[in-house]
C-alpha positions in Angstrom: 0.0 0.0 0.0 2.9 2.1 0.4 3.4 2.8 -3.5 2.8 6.4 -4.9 0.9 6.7 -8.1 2.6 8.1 -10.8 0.9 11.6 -12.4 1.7 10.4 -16.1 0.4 7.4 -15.7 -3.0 8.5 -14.0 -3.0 11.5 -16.4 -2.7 9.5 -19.4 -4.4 6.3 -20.0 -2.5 5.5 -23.1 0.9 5.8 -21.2 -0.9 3.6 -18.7 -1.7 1.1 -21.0 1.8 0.4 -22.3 3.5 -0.1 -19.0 0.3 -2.5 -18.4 1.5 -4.5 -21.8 5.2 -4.0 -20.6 4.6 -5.9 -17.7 2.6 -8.4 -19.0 5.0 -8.8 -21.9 7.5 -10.0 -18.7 5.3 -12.8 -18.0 5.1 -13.2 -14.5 4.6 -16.7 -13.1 1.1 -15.6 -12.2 0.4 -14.3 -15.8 1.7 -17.3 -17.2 -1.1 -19.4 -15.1 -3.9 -17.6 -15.8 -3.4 -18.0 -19.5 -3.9 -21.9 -19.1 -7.2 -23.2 -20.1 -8.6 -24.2 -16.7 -12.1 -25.9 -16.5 -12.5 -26.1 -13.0 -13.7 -23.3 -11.7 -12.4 -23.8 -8.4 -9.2 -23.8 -9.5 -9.7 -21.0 -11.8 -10.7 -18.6 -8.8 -7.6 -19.5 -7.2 -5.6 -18.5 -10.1 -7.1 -15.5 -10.5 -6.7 -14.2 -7.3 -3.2 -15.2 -7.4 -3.3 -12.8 -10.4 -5.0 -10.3 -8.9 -2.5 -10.1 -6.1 0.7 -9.9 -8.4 -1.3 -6.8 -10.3 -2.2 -5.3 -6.8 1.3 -5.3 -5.9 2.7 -4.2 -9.1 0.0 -1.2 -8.4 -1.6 -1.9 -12.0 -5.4 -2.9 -10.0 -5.0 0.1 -8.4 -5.1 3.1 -11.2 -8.4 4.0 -11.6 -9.8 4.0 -8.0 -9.7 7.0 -5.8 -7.0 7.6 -3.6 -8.9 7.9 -0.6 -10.0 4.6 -1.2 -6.4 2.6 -1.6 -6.4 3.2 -5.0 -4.1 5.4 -7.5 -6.2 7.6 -9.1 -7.4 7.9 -12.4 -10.8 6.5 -13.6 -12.8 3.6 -15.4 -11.1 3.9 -18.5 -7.4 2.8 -16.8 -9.6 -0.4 -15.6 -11.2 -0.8 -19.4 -7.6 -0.5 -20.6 -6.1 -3.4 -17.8 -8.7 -5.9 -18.5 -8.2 -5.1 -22.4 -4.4 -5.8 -22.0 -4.6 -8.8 -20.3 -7.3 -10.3 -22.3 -5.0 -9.6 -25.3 -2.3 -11.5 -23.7 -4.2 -14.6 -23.3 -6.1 -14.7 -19.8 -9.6 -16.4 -20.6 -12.0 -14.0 -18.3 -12.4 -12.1 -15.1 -13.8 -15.3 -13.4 -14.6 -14.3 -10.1 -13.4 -10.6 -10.4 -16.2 -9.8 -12.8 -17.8 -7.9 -9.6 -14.7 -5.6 -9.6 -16.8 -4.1 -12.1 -20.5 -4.9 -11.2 -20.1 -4.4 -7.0 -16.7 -2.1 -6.7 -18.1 1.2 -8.7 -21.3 1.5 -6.3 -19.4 0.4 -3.4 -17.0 3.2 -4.3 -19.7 6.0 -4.8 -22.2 5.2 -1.9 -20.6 2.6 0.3 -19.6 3.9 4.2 -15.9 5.5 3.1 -14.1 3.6 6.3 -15.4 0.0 5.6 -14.7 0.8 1.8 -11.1 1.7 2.5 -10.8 -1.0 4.1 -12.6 -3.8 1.7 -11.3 -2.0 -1.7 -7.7 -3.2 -1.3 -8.6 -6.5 -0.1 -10.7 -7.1 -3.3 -8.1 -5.9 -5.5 -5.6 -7.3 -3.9 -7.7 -11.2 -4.5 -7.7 -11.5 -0.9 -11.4 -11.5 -0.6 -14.4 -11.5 -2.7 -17.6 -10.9 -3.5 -21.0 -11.8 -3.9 -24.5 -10.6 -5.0 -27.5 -10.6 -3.6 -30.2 -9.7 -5.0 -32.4 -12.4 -6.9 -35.1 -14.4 -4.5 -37.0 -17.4 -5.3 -40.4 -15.4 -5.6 -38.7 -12.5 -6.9 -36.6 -12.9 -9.5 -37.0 -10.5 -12.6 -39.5 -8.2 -10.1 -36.6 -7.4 -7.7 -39.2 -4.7 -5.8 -41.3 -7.5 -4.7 -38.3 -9.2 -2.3 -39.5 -10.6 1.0 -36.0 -11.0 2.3 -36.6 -8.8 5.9 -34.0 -6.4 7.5 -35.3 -5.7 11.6 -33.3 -3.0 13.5 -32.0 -4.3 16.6 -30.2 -1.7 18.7 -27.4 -0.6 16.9 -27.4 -3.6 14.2 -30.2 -4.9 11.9 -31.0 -9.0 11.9 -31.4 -9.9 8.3 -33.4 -13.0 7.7 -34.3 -14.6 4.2 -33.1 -16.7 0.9 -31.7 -15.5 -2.1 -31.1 -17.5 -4.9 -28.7 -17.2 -8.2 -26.5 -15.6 -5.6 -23.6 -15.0 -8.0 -19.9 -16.3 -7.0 -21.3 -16.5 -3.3 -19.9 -20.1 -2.5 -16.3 -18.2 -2.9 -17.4 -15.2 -1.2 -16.0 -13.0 1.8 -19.0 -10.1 1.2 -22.2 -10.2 0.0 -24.2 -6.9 -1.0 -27.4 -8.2 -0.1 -30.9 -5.8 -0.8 -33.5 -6.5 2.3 -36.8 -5.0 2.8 -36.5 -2.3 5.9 -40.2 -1.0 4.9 -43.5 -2.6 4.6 -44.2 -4.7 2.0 -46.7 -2.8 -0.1 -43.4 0.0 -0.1 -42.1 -2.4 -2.5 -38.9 -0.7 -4.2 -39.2 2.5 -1.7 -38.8 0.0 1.3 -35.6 -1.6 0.4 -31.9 -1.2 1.9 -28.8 -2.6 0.9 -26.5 -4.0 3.3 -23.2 -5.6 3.2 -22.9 -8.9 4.6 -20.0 -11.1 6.0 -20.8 -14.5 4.4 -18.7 -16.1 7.3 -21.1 -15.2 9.6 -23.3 -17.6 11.8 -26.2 -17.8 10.7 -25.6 -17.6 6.5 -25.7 -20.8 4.7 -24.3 -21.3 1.3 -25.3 -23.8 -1.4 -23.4 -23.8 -4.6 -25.7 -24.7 -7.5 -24.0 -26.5 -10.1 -25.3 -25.1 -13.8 -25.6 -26.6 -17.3 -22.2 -25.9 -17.6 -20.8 -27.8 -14.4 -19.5 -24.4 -13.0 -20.7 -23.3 -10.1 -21.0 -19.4 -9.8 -24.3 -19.3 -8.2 -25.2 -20.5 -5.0 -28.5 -20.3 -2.9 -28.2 -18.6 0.4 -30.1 -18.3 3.2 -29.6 -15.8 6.2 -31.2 -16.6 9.8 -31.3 -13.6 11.7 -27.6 -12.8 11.0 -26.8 -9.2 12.4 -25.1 -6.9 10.7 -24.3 -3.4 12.0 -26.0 -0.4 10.7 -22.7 1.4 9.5 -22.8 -1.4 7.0 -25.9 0.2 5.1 -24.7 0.8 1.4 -26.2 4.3 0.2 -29.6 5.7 2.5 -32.0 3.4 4.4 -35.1 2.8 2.4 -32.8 4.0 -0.2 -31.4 0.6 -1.8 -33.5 1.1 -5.0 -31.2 3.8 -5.7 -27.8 1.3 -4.8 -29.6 -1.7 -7.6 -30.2 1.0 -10.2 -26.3 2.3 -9.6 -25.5 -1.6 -9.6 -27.3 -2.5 -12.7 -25.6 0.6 -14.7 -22.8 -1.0 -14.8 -23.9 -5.0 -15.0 -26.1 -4.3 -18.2 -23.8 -1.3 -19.4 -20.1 -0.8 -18.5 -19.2 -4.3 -17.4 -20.0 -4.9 -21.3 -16.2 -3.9 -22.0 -14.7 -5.9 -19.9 -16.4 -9.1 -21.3 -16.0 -8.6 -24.9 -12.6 -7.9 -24.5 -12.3 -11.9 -23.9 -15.0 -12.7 -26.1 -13.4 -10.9 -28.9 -9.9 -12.5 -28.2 -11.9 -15.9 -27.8 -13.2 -15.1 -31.5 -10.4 -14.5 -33.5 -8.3 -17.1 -31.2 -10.7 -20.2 -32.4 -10.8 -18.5 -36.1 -7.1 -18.7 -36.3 -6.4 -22.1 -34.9 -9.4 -24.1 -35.0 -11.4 -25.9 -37.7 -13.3 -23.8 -41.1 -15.6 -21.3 -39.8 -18.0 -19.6 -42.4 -17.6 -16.1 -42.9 -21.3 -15.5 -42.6 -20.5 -16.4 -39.0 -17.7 -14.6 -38.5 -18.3 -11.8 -39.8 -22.0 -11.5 -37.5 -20.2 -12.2 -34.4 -17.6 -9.5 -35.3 -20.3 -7.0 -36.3 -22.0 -7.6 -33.0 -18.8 -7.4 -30.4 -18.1 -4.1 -33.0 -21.7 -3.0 -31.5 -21.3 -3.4 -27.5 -17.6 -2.2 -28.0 -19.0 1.0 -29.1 -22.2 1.5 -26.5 -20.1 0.2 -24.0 -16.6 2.3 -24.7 -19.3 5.3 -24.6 -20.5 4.0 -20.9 -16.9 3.7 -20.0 -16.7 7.7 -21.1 -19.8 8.6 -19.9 -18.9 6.9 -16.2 -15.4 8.1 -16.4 -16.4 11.8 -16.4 -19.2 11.4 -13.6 -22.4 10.7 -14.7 -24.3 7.2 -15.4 -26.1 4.9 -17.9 -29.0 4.6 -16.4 -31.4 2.9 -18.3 -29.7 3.2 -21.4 -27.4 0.6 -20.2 -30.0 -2.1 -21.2 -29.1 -1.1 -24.7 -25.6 -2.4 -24.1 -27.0 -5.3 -22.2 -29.7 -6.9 -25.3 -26.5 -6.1 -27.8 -23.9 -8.0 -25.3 -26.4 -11.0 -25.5 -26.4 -11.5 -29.1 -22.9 -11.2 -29.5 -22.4 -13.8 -27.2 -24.5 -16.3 -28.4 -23.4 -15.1 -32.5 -19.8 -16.0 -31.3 -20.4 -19.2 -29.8 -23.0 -20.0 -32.9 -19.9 -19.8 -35.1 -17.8 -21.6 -32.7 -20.2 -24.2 -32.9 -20.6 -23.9 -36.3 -16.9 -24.5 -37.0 -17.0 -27.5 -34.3 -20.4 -29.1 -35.0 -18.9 -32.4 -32.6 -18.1 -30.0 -29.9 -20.7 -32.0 -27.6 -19.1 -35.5 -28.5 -15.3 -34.4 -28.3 -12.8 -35.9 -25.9 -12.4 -33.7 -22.5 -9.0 -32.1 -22.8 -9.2 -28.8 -21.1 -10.0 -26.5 -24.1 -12.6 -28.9 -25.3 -14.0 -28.4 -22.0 -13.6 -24.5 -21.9 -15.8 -23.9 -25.4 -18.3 -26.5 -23.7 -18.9 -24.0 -20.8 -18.6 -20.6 -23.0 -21.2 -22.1 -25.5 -24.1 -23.8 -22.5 -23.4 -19.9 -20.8 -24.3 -18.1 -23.8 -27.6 -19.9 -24.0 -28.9 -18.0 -20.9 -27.3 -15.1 -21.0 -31.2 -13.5 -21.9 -31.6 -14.1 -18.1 -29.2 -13.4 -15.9 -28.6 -9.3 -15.0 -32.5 -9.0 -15.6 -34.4 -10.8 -18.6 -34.4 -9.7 -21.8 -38.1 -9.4 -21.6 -37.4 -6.9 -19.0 -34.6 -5.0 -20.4 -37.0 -4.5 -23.7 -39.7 -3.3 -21.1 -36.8 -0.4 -19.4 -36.2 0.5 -23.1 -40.1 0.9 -24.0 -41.1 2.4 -21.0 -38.0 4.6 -20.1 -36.3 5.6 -23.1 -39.1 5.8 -25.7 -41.8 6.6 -23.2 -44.4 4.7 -25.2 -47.7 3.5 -23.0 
């Protein structure tokens, strides 16, 4: 923590980029792991954080946070440029870490500034991680109607409920977890977001395995686990607000990040793997081309203070046909995929191709993100 940032560097993301690619073009050992195909996903979030640690310490993970925070200064776009550089030199995805970009921001702008200071380095760093909340079993796309229940208890609130789809939670140190503080008929005016220690008593965890054998999601269920009320992210009542701040940047500006793999994961499987049409190729390339551009514009548009809103769902509908237009032509150039021996690459397209099937879903359905875009943006009855 003791490293100083260096003014050219925050000043000028271009500079900052190249010493990212110099350092990366040293291969550290942890690097060099990362790059390996690695199916298991437990094994992947150790690598990872490994990685994250060797960036944290190098200071790279920490241009683009606030000084005040642990970080180096600077803004989203040093971020976008890290996770663009290190895509390029082979690591697969964020894994884990995707909630640098999802959680962190929010955390950042409305979290409580000690416990922040505090939790920023240590998710940087890979020492600890996070995990999302929101989804119950009777409210999944209609977040406003959770029943999960927040009551004040002296000088802490006792949270008691189940969420489900609880991303990454199984590996999780934190969990931002929305609760109902108000009555129920307050729906989305009676919510509060609070951040919960996972290793509590009282929390129980239950990876769920997908279609894809990872498992990312979890259920988890809270029994009157106190937190204290300096953990409330944003107002009380006020956790609305902290979703819509979340969801800015899980439908819009997290959109960089992820094509910067997908788009190395493209031309990677056109270059060395079997015939792949150029009807195919060409659509996926048109499509990453199209959340590149809305989401490079979020990254702008974030980077000099303001938000998406719900314009982010724009970037969210394109990001889900350009993942599912890349794995059609990965398919299409693989057509055994589903009967070919196991190695661990074989197993890696297996994953990317099942995820890309329900990417319509997850961050809000695409039935709901074509609602925001009816209702918000073109105002029409």
């Amino acid at each position: 923590m003791s490293k100083m940032p260096d003014p050219t560097l925050v000043a000028d993301v271009g500079a900052y980029a190249a010493a990212v690619d110099g350092w990366c073009a040293t291969r550290p050992p942890a690097l060099a792991a990362a790059v390996r195909p690695i199916p298991d996903y437990a094994t992947r979030v150790e690598v990872m954080s490994d990685l994250l640690g060797a960036l944290f310490d190098a200071g790279w993970s920490r241009y683009g946070w606030p000084e005040t925070l642990g970080g180096l200064g600077g803004s989203i776009l040093h971020r976008g440029a890290m996770w663009q550089t290190l895509a390029a030199h082979g690591v697969a995805s964020m894994a884990v870490f995707e909630h640098l970009e999802v959680l962190l921001p929010t955390l950042a702008a409305l979290g409580p500034t000690d416990f922040v200071a505090d939790a920023l380095p240590a998710f940087l760093s890979g020492r600890e991680r996070w995990a999302q909340g929101f989804s119950e079993p009777d409210a999944g796309s209609d977040l406003a109607a959770l029943r999960t229940r927040a009551v004040l208890d002296g000088d802490a609130y006792r949270i008691t409920g189940r969420k489900i789809w609880t991303s990454w939670a199984k590996y999780g140190t934190w969990c931002l977890v929305l609760a109902r503080t108000g009555t129920t008929e307050s729906r989305h005016r009676g919510l509060t977001a609070f951040v919960v220690d996972l290793r509590h008593p009282g929390v129980e965890v239950r990876a769920i395995e997908q279609a894809n054998g990872t498992d990312e999601l979890a259920e988890v269920t809270f029994d009157d686990v106190p937190v204290p009320a300096t953990r409330i992210v944003g107002d009380l009542d006020g956790g609305w607000k902290v979703a819509m701040h979340i969801l800015s940047h899980e439908r819009g500006t997290y959109a960089w990040f992820r094509q910067c793999f997908m788009y190395r994961d493209l031309i990677g499987h056109v270059a060395d793997g079997p015939a792949v049409s150029d009807r195919a190729v060409g659509d996926a390339l048109c499509d990453i081309a199209a959340v590149a551009a809305t989401s490079g514009e979020g990254l702008r548009l974030h980077a000099s203070g303001a938000t998406l809103g719900p314009r982010a769902t724009i970037t969210k509908l394109l990001l889900c046909e350009a993942e599912r237009s890349i794995q059609d032509a990965v398919l299409a150039g693989n057509a055994d995929l589903a009967l070919a021996p196991l190695d661990d690459t074989t197993a890696l397209l297996r994953q990317e191709y099942l995820f890309s099937r329900i990417v319509t879903v997850y961050g809000g359905s695409q039935q709901m993100q074509l609602e925001t875009i009816a209702k918000q943006l073109l105002e029409l009855p």
